[in-house]
N, C-alpha and C positions, 0 to 999 in steps of 0.2 A: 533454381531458386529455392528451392524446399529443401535440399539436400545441404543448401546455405541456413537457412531456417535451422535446420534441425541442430546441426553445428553449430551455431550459436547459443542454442537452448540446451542442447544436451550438459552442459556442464553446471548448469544451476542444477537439474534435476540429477544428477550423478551428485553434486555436493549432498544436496539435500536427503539423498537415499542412505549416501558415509551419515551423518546423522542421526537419522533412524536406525541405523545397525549400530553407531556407536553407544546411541543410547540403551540397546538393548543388550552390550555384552560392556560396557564399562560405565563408570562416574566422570568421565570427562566432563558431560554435559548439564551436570547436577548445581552444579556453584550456582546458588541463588543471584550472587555479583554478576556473574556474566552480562545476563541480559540489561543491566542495570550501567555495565558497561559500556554495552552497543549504546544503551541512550544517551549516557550522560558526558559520554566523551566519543564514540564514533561515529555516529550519528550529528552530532554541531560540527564537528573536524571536518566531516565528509562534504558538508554543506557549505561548510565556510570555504573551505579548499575552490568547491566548483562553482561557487558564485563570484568568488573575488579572482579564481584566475582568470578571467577575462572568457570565461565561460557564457556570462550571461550577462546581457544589460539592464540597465531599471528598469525600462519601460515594460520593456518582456520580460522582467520576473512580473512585474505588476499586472499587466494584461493573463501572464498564465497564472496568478492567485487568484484571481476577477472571475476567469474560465474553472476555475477550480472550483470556486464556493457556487458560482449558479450552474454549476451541472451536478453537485451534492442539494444545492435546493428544488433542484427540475425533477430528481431522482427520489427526495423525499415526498412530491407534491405525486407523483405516479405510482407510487409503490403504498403511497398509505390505501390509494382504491385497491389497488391488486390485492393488499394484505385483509381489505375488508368485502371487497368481492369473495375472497377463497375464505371466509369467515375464521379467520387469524388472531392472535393477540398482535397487536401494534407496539406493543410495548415491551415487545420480546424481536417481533420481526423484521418492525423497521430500523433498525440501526444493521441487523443480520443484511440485510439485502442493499444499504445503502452503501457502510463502511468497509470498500474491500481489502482485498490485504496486498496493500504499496509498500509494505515494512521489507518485513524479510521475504520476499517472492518479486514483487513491482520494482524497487530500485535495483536489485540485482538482473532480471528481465533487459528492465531497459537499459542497463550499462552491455547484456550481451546484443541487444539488438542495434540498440546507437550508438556503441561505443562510450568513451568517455563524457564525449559530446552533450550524449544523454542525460549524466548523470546529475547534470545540477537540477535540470528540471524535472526527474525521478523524485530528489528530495524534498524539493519544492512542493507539490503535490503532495507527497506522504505530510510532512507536516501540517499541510492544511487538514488532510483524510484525520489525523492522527486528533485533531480539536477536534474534529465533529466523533470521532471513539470517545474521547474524555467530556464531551457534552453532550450531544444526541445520544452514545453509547450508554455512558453511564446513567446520565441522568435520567433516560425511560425505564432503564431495566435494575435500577434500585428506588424510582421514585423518589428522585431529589437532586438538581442540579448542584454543582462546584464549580463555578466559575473560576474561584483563584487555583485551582491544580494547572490553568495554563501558563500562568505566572511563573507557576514552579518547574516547567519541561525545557530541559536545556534544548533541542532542534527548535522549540516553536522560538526562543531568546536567540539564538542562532541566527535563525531565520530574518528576525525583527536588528539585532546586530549587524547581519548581514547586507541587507537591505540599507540600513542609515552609513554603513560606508560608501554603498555604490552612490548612496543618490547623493553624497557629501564630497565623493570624488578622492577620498583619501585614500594616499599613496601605502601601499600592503608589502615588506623587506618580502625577498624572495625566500629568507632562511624560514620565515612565519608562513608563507605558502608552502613549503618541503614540513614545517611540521605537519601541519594540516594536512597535507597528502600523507602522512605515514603514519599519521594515528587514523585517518580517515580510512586507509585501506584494509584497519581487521574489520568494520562492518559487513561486507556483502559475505564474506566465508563464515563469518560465525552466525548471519541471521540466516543462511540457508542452512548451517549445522542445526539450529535451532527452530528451524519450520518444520527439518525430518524428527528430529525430538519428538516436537509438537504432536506430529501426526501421527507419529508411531503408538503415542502413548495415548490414543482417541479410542472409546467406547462407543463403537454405536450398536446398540443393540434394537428394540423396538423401536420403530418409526415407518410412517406414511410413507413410502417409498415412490409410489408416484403421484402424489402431492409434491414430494420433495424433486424431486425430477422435473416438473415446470418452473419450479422456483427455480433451481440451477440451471437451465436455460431461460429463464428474464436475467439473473443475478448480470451475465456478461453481457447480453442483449441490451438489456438498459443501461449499462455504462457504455457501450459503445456507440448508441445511440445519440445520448446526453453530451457524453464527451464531443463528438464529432459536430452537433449543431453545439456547444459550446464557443469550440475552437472555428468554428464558422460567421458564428454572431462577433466576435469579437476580432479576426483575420491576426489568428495567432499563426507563428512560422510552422514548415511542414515540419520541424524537428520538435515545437511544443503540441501540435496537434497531438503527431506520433504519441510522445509523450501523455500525453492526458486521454487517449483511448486507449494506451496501455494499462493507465494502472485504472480507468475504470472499470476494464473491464477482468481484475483479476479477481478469484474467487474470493470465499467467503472468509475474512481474517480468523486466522487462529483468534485471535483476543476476545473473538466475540464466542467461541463457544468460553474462555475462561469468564467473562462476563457473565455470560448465562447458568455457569457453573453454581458462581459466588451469588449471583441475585436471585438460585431456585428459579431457572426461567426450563424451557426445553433441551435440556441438554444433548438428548438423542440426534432429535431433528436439528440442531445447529453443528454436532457434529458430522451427522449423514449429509449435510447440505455442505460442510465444508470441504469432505471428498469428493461428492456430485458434481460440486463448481470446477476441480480441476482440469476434467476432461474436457469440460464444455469452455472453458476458459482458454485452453490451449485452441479452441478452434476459431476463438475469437481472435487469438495472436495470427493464426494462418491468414484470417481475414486484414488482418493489421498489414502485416507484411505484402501481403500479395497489392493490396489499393491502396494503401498509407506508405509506406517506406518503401524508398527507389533506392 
C-alpha cells in the first residue's frame, strides 16, 4: 500500500520540483496572466466539467459545502485560543493556520489519490477554502473586509452556476462537457508548476523555529481532525470524507505568506511555517490513506 501511496504522489511532487527548477533557469513561469488563467478559466472549466459530468449529485455537493464551512468554523473557534495561548497576533495567524492550500497542492493530491472521482469534490472544497482567503484572509491581515471580491471570482460563480444546473436538472451537450474537460485540464500541471515557483522563490530567514514546528504539526492535526468529525456529523460518502480531510489537512497556502507579504504581517514565520507544514502534511496523507481510502 505505501509503495501505491508514494506512486500516486510522486508525480505532483516531481511536477512541482520542474517548477521550482524552471523558475530558476527560465521566464516560462513569470507571465503575470498565467495564474489569472488557472482562475478565470481553468479552475470554473475544471469544476463545471466534474460537477455536471455526473460526478457529483446535489445533495452531496450541498452536504460536502455544509461540511466544508463548519470544519473552517470548528478550526477558527480552536486555533484563535491556540494563537492566543502561544501569545500570537490573530490577525496575522489565524487565516495562516485556518486557510490551507486546496489550490495548487489539495485538487491535484486528490485527483492522484481518488482518481477523477475525486476531483469534483477537490474543487468544491478549494472554492469554499478560497472565500474564507478572500474574507477571513484578507480581511484580518489588511484590516477591512471586501465582500464584493467574491462576486467577482469566476470558481466561487462556477460553483453557484454549477450548482443551479444540478438542482434544475438541466440537460448539459456532451461537446460543452469535452470543452470543459480540456480547458479544465491545464489546471493541476500549471498550479503545481506554480506551487515549485512559489517555493522556490521563499525567503526564510530569521524565525522561531520551534515555535513554528508546533504550529506545523496542529496546521494538519487540526484539519484532519475538524475534517473528519465534520464528515461524521453530517454522514458524508467515504469519497467526500476522503476528500475533505485531504485538503484540510494540507499545509500552509502559498497565498497566505503573499498576504502577509503585502499587509507587512510576518513574513519569515509564514514563510518557515509554509515549508514546516509539508512534511508534516504528507504524514497526515499517509494517515489519510492507510484509515480513510480503501
Amino acid at each position: 500500500m505505501f509503495i501505491a501511496f508514494i506512486s500516486a504522489i510522486m508525480p505532483v511532487f516531481l511536477i512541482a520540483i520542474l517548477g521550482a527548477f524552471l523558475s530558476q533557469r527560465t521566464h516560462y513561469l513569470e507571465d503575470p496572466n498565467l495564474p489569472r488563467l488557472i482562475v478565470n478559466v481553468g479552475m470554473p472549466c475544471l469544476l463545471l466539467h466534474s460537477m455536471l459530468g455526473e460526478h457529483l449529485d446535489f445533495m452531496g455537493m450541498g452536504k460536502l459545502i455544509a461540511a466544508s464551512a463548519l470544519t473552517l468554523v470548528a478550526m477558527i473557534g480552536v486555533s484563535v485560543i491556540v494563537i492566543k495561548v502561544m501569545r500570537l497576533n490573530v490577525r496575522f495567524y489565524l487565516p495562516v493556520l485556518v486557510n490551507p492550500n486546496t489550490g495548487n497542492l489539495g485538487i491535484p493530491i486528490a485527483y492522484s489519490l481518488l482518481g477523477e472521482q475525486g476531483l469534483a469534490g477537490a474543487v468544491i472544497i478549494s472554492s469554499i477554502i478560497e472565500i474564507s482567503h478572500f474574507t477571513l484572509g484578507i480581511g484580518l491581515m489588511s484590516g477591512s473586509l471586501a465582500p464584493k471580491r467574491l462576486f467577482a471570482n469566476p470558481p466561487v460563480l462556477a460553483l453557484l452556476c454549477g450548482g443551479l444546473l444540478l438542482g434544475l436538472h438541466v440537460p448539459i451537450p456532451d461537446f460543452l462537457l469535452q470543452a470543459f474537460e480540456l480547458l479544465g485540464a491545464i489546471t493541476v500541471p500549471i498550479m503545481l508548476l506554480m506551487l515549485g515557483r512559489s517555493l522556490a522563490h521563499m525567503k526564510v530567514r530569521e524565525a522561531r523555529w520551534g515555535q513554528l514546528m508546533v504550529l506545523a504539526i496542529y496546521r494538519p492535526a487540526i484539519g484532519l481532525g475538524m475534517g473528519w468529525t465534520a464528515a461524521w456529523l453530517l454522514h458524508l460518502s467515504a469519497l467526500h470524507t476522503a476528500n475533505l480531510m485531504i485538503a484540510c489537512s494540507m499545509p500552509v497556502a502559498v497565498l497566505n505568506y503573499i498576504f502577509a507579504t503585502r499587509y507587512k504581517g510576518p513574513v519569515n514565520a509564514v514563510a518557515g511555517l509554509t515549508f514546516l507544514t509539508l512534511p508534516t502534511a504528507f504524514i497526515a496523507l499517509i494517515v489519510i490513506k492507510l484509515w480513510v481510502i480503501h
